[in-house]
Every structure is written in C-alpha cells, then in structure tokens.
C-alpha positions in Angstrom: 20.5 -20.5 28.3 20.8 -16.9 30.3 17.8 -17.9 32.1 18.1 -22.1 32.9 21.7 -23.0 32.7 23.1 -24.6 36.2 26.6 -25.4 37.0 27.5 -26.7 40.0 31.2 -26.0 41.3 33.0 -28.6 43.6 33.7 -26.2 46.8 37.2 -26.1 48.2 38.1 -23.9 50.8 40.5 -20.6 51.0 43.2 -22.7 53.2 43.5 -25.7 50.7 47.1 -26.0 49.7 46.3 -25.9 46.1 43.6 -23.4 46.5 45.9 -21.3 44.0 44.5 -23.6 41.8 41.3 -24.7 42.4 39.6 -21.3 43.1 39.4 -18.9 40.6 42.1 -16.3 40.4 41.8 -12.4 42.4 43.6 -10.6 39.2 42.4 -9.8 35.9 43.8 -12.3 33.9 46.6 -11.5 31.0 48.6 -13.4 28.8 49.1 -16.2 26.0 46.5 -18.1 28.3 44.3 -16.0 29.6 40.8 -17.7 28.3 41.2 -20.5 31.0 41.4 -18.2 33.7 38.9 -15.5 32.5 36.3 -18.4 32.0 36.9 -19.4 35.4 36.7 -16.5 37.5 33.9 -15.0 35.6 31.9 -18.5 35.8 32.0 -18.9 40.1 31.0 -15.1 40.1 28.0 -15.6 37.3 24.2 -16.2 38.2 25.0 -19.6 36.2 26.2 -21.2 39.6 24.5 -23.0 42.0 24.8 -24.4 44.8 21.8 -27.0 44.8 22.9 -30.3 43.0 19.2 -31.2 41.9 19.5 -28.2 39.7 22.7 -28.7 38.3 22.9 -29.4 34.7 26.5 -29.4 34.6 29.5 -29.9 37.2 32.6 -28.2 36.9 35.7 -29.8 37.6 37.8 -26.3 38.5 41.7 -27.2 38.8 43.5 -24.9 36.6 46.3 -26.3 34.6 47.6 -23.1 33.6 48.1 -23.2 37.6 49.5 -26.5 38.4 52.3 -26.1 35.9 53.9 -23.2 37.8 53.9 -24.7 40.9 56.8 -27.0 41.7 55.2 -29.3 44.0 52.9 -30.8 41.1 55.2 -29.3 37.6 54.2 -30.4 34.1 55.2 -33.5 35.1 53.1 -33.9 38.0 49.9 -33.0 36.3 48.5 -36.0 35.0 49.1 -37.5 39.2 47.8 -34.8 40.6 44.3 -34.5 38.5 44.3 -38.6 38.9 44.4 -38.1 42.9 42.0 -35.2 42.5 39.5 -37.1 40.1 39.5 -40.1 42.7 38.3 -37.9 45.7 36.0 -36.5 43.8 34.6 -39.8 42.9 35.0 -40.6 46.8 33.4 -38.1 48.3 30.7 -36.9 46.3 28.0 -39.5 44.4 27.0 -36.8 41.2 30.5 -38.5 39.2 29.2 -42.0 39.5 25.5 -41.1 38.5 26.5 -40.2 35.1 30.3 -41.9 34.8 31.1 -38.1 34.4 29.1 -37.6 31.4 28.0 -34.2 33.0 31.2 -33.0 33.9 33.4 -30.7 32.7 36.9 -28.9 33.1 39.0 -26.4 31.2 42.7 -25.9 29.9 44.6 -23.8 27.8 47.6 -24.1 27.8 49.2 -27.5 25.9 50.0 -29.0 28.9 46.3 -29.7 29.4 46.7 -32.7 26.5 48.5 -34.8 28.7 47.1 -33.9 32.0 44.1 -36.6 31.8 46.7 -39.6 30.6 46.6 -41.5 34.2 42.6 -39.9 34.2 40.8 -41.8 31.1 37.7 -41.7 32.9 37.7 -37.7 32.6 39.4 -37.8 28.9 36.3 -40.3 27.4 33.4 -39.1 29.4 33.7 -35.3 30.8 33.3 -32.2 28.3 37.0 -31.1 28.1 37.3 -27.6 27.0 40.2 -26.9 25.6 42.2 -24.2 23.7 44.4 -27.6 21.9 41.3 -29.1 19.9 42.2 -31.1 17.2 40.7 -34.0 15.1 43.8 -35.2 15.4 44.4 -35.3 18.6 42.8 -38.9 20.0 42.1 -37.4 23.1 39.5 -35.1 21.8 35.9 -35.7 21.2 34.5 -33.4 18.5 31.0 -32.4 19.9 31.5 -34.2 23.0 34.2 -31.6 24.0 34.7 -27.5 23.1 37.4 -25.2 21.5 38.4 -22.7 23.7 39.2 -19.8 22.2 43.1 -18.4 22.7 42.6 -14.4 23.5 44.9 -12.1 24.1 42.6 -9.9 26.4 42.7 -6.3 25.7 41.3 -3.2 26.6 39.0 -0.7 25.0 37.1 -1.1 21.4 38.6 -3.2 18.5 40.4 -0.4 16.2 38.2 0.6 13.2 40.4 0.4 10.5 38.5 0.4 6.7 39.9 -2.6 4.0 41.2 0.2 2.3 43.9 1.5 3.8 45.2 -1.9 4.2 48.1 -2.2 1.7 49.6 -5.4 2.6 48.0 -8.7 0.8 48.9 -11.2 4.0 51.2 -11.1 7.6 52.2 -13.9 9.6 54.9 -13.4 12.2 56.2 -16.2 14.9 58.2 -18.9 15.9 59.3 -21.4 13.6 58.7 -24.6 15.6 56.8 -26.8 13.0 57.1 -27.7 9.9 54.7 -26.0 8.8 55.6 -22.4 9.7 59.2 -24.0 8.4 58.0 -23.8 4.7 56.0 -20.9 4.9 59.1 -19.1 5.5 61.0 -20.7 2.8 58.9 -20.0 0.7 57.7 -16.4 1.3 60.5 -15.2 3.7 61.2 -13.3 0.7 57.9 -11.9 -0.9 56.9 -8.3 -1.5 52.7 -9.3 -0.9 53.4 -11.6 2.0 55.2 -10.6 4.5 56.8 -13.6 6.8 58.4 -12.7 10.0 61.0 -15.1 11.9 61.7 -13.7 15.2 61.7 -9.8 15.7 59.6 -7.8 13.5 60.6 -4.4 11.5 57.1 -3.0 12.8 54.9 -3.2 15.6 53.1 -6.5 15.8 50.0 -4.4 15.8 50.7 -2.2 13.0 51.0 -5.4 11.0 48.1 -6.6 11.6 46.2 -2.9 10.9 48.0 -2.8 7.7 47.5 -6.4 5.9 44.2 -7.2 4.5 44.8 -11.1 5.0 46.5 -12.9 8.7 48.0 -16.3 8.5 47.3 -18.6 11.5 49.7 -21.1 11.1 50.1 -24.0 13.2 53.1 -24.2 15.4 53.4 -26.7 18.1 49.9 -27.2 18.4 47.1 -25.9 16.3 45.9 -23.2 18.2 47.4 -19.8 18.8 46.3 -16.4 20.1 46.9 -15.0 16.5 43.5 -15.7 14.8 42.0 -13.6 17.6 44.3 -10.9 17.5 43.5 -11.1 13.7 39.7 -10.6 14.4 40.3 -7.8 17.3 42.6 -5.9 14.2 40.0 -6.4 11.7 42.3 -8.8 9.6 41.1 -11.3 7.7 42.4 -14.5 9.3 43.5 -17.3 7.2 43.8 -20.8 8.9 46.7 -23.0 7.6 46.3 -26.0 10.7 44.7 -29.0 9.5 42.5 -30.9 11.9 41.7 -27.8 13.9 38.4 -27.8 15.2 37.7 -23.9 15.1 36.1 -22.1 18.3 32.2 -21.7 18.1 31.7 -23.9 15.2 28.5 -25.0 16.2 27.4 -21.4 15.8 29.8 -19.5 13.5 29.9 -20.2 9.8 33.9 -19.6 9.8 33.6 -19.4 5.7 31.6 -16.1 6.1 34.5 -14.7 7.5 38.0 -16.4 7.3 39.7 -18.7 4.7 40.7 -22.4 5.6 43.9 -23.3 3.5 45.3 -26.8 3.7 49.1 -27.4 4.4 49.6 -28.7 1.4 48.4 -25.5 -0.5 50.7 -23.3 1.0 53.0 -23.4 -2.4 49.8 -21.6 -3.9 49.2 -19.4 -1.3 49.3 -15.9 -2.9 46.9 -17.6 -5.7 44.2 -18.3 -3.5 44.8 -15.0 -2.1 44.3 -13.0 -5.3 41.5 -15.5 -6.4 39.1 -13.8 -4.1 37.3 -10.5 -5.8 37.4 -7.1 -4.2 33.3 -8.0 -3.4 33.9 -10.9 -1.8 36.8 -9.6 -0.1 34.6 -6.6 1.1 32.0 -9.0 2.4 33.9 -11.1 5.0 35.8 -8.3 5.9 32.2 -6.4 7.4 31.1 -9.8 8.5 34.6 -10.5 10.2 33.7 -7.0 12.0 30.7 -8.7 13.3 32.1 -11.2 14.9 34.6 -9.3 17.0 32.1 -9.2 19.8 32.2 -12.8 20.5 36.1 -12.9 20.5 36.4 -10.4 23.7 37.1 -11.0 27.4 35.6 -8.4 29.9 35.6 -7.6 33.3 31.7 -7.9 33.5 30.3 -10.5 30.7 28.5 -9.0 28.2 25.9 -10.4 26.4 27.5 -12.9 23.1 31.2 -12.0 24.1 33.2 -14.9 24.6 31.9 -15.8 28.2 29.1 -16.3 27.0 29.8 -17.8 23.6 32.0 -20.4 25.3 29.1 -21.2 27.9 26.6 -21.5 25.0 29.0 -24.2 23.5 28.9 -26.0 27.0 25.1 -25.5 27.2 24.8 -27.5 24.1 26.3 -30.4 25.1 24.4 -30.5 28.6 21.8 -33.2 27.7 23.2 -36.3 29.2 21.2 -39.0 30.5 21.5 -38.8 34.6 19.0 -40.7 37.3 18.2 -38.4 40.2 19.6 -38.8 43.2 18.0 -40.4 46.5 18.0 -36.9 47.9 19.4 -33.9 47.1 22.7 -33.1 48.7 23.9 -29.4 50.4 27.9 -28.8 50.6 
C-alpha cells in the first residue's frame, strides 16, 4: 500500500469561503473528534497524494463536517444542502464522479452529524466509501465493507502508560453520560457495586486513574455506538468490553477484536460481573499482552508512523479501492 496507493484530492483554493472546511486544518487537532481532522491533514501532506488523475486509485471528497457544523452559515441543519450543492459541482465540473457513479470516492466524518449529512446526497451515501466514526449495522445508511469505521481517539501525547494487570484492583469502570437506555440500566444495576464501578456524571477519581486501576473498561453505547472510550481503554491498557450491539468495530478486516476485548450483548448486561469472572487469570493475562500490542494502531501523531492509525485507517480504504472504472479520454491536470 506504502508504495502504490493514489488518492487524488479535489483542489480548492486558500480564498474559498468555506476553505475552513475544505482544506485541512493548520493546528494539531484535539478533541472528542479529532480522527476526522487528523486523517485529513495528515492525508494532503502524505506521499499518498497525487495530483495526476490517471493514477488515482481513490478521490477524496474533503469537506469536514466536524467544520460545517460550527459555522453558522451552513449549521447542522444546513449540512445535508450544503454537501448536496457541493456533490453537484463536483459532478459538474470534473468527469472522474460520473466514470465510476462515485464508486471510487470517498469522504470522512466523525462527529454524529455526519449520519444525516448525505440525506439530500444518496448518490454519495450508496456509492462512495463513507468513513465514519458512527458505523453501525444498524444504521441503513452504512455499507459494511463498502464503507470504514473510523476510529474515535482522543489524541495524546507521549507513550501509552505501562501499567502491569496486577496492580489493577478494580474488576470493571465505565463512567459517562446517561443518554440511552442502555448506559440507563447499567447504572441501575451496578450504580451500586463494589467490583464495578459505574459513574454518572463527576467522578471521585481522575478519569485516568480509573482506567490504570480496573482490569476490565465498559464501552457502552450512548447516543450512538461509538465513543472515544474504547481507545482511551487501549491507550490505558484496559481491557475494553463492548456493550453496543450492531457496532461495526474499527480495523475489523485486520484485527481479531476477540484476542483482545470482550463483545457483551445488551441483553447480558444483568450477568455482567459473571462473564467477567468467567474468564481465567491465563486468559485474562493473554489479552491483556495482546491488548498492549495493539496500542500502536490506536495513536494519532504528528508525523505518521508506520501501522498507527493513519495508516491503519488508510489500509482499510486501500482495501476497498478495487472498483471497476473506464479510463478516461485523456488524462486531466487541475
């Protein structure tokens, strides 16, 4: 992939009024959201990009929703219009859309708001890759292997903390808003529990500290299925359990997620602390050292480094490049 992988970008220029959101952004990026704009800006700066359209494999549609939601001419509201409008020039003035139906396109969104941003763009939600941090079965506007998890990192710097299973006294942590039923009856019933330790609203100890301390994380859907927490599990060494049915985990084409995490349906959640304890001190031991060798592929950096998530996530994108095209008359320069 290192070596053969193209993606064109559509070019917009510095004085485009929504340039804020269509080039990639000057900062380092932070937050809740960060992957969308970490994949961006270190994608248009990569050796992956070029500028010939022959060579393309890929085209990158590069509006940033996490953008267009803070900006009150377009809103949340104003999403779905503005990528419709955006979509339809694209279409207009440029022939590589209508060559594959936009089979060789694709854009990326973190942030929630990205579900309903293609709803007045079907074109883009049936045939472009979408990748996306919201990537659920359930959801009818994703495409397993069509379309990619994005993974939800909190970036942070220096090395993952090396903190040994031992020394981690708690059996399971979850801490967050209760805005699903989900998280709803995980906190009725182990707001209360000595082993698991439940948190609604603010915690008693530092988020981090919880995390060093618990041998088991719950990610626990909320609103949508995805969170940052299942990274900040992995960063901390913790092994994550996922309570979100229909998620379609990051890197699945790659990862074997049972090697190092625990999926636990909804419904199970009465017999959490069960499943829990089921697991032996070997097996516990085992997908705690091969959650440690993951870590790598759940990090942001400034400068990509080789199977981090820059490169994970581009590998998932890589895979899905093979889309039947016909050349163009003549290759085109912008």
């Amino acid at each position: 992939m290192k070596r053969k992988f193209k993606i064109y970008v559509y070019p917009h220029k510095k004085n485009h009024p929504f340039a804020h959101t269509l080039l990639p952004v000057s900062f380092e990026p932070s937050g809740n959201y960060a992957s969308e704009s970490y994949l961006k800006k270190l994608l248009v700066a990569s050796h992956f990009i070029t500028k010939s359209s022959s060579e393309a494999d890929l085209f990158f549609l590069p509006f940033s929703i996490a953008r267009l939601r803070h900006d009150r001419r377009v809103d949340v509201g104003g999403i779905a219009d503005f990528i419709q409008r955006y979509v339809y020039e694209i279409m207009q003035d440029y022939p590589f859309w209508n060559r594959s139906g936009g089979a060789d396109h694709f854009y990326v969104a973190c942030h929630s708001a990205g579900r309903s941003a293609m709803n007045k763009a079907e074109e883009v939600k049936l045939s472009a890759i979408q990748v996306v941090c919201s990537a659920s079965y359930f959801l009818s506007g994703y495409v397993a292997h069509k379309d990619v998890c994005l993974p939800q990192i909190w970036p942070r710097k220096g090395d993952p903390p090396g903190i040994y299973s031992s020394q981690r006294s708690k059996l399971a942590f979850f801490a967050g808003t209760m805005n699903s039923p989900v998280r709803e009856r995980l906190l009725q019933l182990w707001g209360n529990d000595s082993e698991i330790s439940v948190f609604n609203g603010r915690l008693s100890v530092q988020y981090s500290e919880a995390l060093l301390s618990s041998r088991f994380c719950l990610h626990v859907k909320g609103f949508e299925v995805n969170t940052a927490r299942i990274a900040d599990a992995i960063f901390y060494g913790c092994v994550p359990v996922i309570i979100a049915n229909h998620y379609d985990l990051p890197f699945t084409d790659i990862l074997n997620w049972k090697k190092f995490s625990l999926v636990v349906a909804t419904l199970d959640i009465p017999h959490l602390r069960d499943i829990l304890k089921a697991l032996t001190l070997d097996k516990y031991l085992e997908m705690h050292q091969n959650l440690l060798a993951v870590r790598m592929h759940f990090q942001w950096h400034t400068k990509p480094r080789d199977y981090d998530a820059f490169h994970m996530v581009l590998y998932e994108i890589w895979l899905r490049r093979n889309v039947v095209r016909p050349p163009l008359p003549q290759d085109s320069q912008f």
